[in-house]
ZAMARGU-4260 file (C-alpha; in steps of 0.2 Angstrom, whole numbers, plus 5000, padded with zeros to 4 digits):
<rodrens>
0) 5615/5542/5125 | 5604/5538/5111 | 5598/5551/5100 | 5583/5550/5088 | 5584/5553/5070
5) 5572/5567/5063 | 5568/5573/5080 | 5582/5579/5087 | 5579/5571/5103 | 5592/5564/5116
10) 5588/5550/5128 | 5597/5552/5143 | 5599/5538/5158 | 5590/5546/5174 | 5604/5552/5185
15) 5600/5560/5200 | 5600/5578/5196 | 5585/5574/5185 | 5577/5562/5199 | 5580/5579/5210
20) 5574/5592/5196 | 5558/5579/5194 | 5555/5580/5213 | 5557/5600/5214 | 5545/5600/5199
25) 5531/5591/5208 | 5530/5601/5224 | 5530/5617/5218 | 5516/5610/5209 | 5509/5605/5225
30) 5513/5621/5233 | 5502/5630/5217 | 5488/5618/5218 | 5487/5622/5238 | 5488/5642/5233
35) 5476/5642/5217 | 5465/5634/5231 | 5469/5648/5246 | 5465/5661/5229 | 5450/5652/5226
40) 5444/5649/5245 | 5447/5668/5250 | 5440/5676/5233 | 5424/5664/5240 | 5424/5671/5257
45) 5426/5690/5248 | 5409/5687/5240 | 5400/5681/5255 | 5404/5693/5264 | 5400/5707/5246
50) 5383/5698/5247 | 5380/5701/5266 | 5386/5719/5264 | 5373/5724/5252 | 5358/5714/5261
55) 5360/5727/5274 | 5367/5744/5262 | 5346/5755/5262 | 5339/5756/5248 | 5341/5773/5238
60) 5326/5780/5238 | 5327/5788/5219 | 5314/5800/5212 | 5301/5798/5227 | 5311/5811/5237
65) 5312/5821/5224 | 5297/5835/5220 | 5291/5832/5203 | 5297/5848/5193 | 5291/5853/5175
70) 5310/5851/5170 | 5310/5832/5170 | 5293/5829/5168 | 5294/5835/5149 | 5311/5827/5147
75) 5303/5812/5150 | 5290/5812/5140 | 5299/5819/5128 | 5308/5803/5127 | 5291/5791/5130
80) 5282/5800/5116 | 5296/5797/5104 | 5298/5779/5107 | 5281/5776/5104 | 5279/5785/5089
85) 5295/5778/5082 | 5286/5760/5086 | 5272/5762/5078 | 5277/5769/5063 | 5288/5752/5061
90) 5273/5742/5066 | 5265/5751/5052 | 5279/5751/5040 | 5282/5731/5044 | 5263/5727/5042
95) 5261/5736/5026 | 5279/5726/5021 | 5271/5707/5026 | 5256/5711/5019 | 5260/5715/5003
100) 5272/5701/5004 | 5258/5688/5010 | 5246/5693/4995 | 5233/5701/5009 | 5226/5719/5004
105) 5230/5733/5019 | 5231/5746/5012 | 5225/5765/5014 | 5208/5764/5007 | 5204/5747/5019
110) 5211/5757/5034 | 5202/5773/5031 | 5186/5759/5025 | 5187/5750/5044 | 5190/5765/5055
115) 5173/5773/5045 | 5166/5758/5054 | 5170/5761/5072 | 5159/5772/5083 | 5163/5792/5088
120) 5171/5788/5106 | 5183/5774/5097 | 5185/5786/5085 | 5192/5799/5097 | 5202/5790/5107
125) 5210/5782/5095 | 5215/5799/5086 | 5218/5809/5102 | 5228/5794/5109 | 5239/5798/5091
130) 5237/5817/5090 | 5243/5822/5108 | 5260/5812/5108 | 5263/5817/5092 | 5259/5837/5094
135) 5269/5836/5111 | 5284/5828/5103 | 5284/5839/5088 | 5282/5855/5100 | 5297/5848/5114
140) 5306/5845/5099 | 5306/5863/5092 | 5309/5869/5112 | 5327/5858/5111 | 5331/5868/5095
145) 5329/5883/5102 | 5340/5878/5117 | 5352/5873/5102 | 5352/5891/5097 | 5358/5897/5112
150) 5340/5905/5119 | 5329/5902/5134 | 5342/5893/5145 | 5338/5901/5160 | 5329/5893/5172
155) 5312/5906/5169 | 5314/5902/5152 | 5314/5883/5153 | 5298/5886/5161 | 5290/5899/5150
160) 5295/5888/5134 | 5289/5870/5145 | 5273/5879/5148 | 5271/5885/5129 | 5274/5868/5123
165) 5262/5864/5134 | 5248/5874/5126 | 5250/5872/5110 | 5250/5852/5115 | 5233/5855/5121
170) 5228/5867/5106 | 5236/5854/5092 | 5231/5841/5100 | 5212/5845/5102 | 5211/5853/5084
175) 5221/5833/5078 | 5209/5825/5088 | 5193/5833/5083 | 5194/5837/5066
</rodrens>
């Protein structure tokens, strides 16, 4: 036996516990290669057949079975509305910001100065196409406090309030829109 200096190591002659400890060592690496393999070959097979299963699962057939009620209706445009307006008002916020940082003048008085410009119909649209989301959302918005409070949770009163946001939608709106 000859041992290394620094290392701590021993250098043994191979005898044949070691020859027989080597030989042990190798096939159970054989017998893990040939079952990461089996693991490998069944997990395969699993998905195949996943993949044939849901080829053949229907389809769920989602909100067209469904009658369209005021209830979700609102709720969803509840949301819609306040996606856009919260996207335009960073598009406007973030043109204002390069603007000013690029040297180019946008600001009120050259917005105001090319919608003057456009014609009646463009004109409308464009404010009706802002006024209506933006009364709707302002109006659904006071609905959900009130539900906050406690009030009008009953399902006639989901439906009396829905209709009321709905009215003064249309008289907000028209009045944004017009004027």
């Amino acid at each position: 036996m000859l041992a290394r200096q620094g290392l701590g190591l021993l250098r043994q002659p191979i005898t044949s516990s070691l020859l027989s400890h080597s030989i042990k060592l190798s096939s159970t690496r054989l017998v893990l290669n040939r079952s990461i393999s089996t693991i490998k070959a069944s997990h395969e097979k699993e998905q195949e057949l996943l993949i044939a299963q849901r080829k053949n699962r229907p389809e769920s057939p989602h909100l067209t079975i469904y009658q369209p009620q005021l209830t979700w209706i609102l709720s969803s445009f509840h949301r819609i509305t306040g996606v856009a307006l919260a996207g335009m008002f960073y598009a406007l916020t973030c043109t204002y910001a390069a603007t000013s940082i690029l040297g180019i003048s946008f600001d009120s008085a050259s917005i105001v100065g090319a919608f003057a410009t456009l014609p009646f119909i463009i004109k409308l649209g464009a404010k009706a196409a802002g006024a209506y989301p933006f009364a709707f959302h302002i109006f659904n918005g006071v609905r959900h406090l009130v539900w906050d409070f406690g009030s009008q949770l009953t399902i006639p009163g989901v439906y009396t309030t829905g209709y009321i946001v709905l009215a003064a939608t249309g008289l907000l709106g028209t009045y944004l829109a017009f004027f």
